[in-house]
C-alpha positions as CSV (number, residue, x, y, z in Angstrom):
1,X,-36.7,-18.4,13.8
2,X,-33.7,-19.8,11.5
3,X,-33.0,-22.5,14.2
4,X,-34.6,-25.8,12.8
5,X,-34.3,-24.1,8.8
6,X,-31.1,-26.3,8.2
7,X,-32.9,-29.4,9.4
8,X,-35.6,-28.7,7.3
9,X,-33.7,-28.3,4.1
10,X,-31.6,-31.2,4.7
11,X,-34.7,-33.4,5.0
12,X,-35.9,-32.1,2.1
13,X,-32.8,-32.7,0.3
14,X,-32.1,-36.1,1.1
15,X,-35.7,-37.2,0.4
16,X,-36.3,-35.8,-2.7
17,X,-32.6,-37.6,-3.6
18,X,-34.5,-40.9,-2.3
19,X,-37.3,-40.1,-4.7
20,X,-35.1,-39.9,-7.5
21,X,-32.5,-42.3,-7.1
22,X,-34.6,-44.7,-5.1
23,X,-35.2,-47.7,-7.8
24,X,-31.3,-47.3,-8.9
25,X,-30.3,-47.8,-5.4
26,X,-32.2,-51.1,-5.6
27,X,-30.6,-52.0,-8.7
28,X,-27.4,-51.4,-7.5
29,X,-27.8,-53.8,-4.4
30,X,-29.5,-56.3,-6.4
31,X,-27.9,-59.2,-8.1
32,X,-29.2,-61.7,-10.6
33,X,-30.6,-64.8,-10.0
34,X,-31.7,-67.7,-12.3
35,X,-34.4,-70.0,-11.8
36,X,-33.2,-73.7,-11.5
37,X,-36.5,-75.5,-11.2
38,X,-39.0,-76.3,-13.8
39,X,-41.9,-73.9,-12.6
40,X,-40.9,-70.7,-10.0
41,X,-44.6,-69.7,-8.6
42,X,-44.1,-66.0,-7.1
43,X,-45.8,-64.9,-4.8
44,X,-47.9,-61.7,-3.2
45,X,-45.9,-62.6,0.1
46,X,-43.5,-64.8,1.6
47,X,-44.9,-68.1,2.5
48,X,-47.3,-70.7,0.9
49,X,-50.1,-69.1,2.1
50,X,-49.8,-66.0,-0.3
51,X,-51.9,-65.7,-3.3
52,X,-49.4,-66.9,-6.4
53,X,-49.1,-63.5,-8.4
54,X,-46.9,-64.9,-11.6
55,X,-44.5,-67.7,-12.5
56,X,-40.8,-68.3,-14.2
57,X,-39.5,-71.1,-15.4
58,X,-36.1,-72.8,-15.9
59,X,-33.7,-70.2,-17.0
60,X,-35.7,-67.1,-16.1
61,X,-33.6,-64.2,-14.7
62,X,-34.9,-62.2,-12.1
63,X,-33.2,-59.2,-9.2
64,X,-32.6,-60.0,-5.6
65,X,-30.8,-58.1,-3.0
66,X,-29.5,-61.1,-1.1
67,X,-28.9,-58.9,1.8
68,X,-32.1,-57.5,1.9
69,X,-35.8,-59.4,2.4
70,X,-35.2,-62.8,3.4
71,X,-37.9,-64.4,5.2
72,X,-38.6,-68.0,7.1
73,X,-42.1,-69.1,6.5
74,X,-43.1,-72.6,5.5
75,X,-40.2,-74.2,6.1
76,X,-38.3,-72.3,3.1
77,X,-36.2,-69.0,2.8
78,X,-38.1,-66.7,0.8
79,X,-36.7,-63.6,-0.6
80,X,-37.9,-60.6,-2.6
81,X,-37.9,-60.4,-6.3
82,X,-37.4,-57.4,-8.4
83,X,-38.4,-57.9,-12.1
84,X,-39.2,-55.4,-14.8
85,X,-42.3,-56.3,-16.9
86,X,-43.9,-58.4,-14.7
87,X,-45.4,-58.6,-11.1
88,X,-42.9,-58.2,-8.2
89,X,-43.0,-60.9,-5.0
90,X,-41.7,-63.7,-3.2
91,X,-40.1,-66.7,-4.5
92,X,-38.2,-69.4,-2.6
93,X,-34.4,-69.2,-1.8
94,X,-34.0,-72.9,-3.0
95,X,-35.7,-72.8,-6.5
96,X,-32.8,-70.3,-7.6
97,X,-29.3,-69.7,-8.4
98,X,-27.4,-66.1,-8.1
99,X,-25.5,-65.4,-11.1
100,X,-23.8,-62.2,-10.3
101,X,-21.1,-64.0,-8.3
């Protein structure tokens, strides 16, 4: 009867911890990176083939996790953008610069 209980409430715990600390665990594996081209077009996936879903410019700051998405397509390295306020997507590895060294 009380044999898989523990399991149970362990599950529980640990996902209702992902549920609330789920976007800060991002942030905390993320790093800032800067555009360094005049127009960054990002992207609903990564590749050129994916519908263009916003754009940055020179300067722009944006949050990667450089050890997380990173994708070949299109003869680029595309990785996974995290920005507040606007749409998140893919941008290319080459059009930007991390500044959280």
């Amino acid at each position: 009867m009380f044999k898989n209980r523990g399991k149970k409430i362990l599950f529980g715990s640990a996902l209702c911890l992902i549920m609330l600390f789920g976007t800060s665990a991002i942030a905390l594996a993320a790093h800032q990176f800067e555009v360094i081209v005049s127009t960054c077009y990002v992207r609903s996936g990564p590749g050129t083939g994916y519908s263009i879903v916003g754009h940055m410019h020179d300067g722009d700051v944006m949050w990667m996790d450089p050890t997380g998405d990173r994708t070949y397509a299109n003869g680029y390295y595309w990785m996974k953008e995290y920005r507040s306020g606007g749409p998140n997507g893919w941008v290319k590895e080459n059009e930007v610069d991390n500044i959280s060294k």
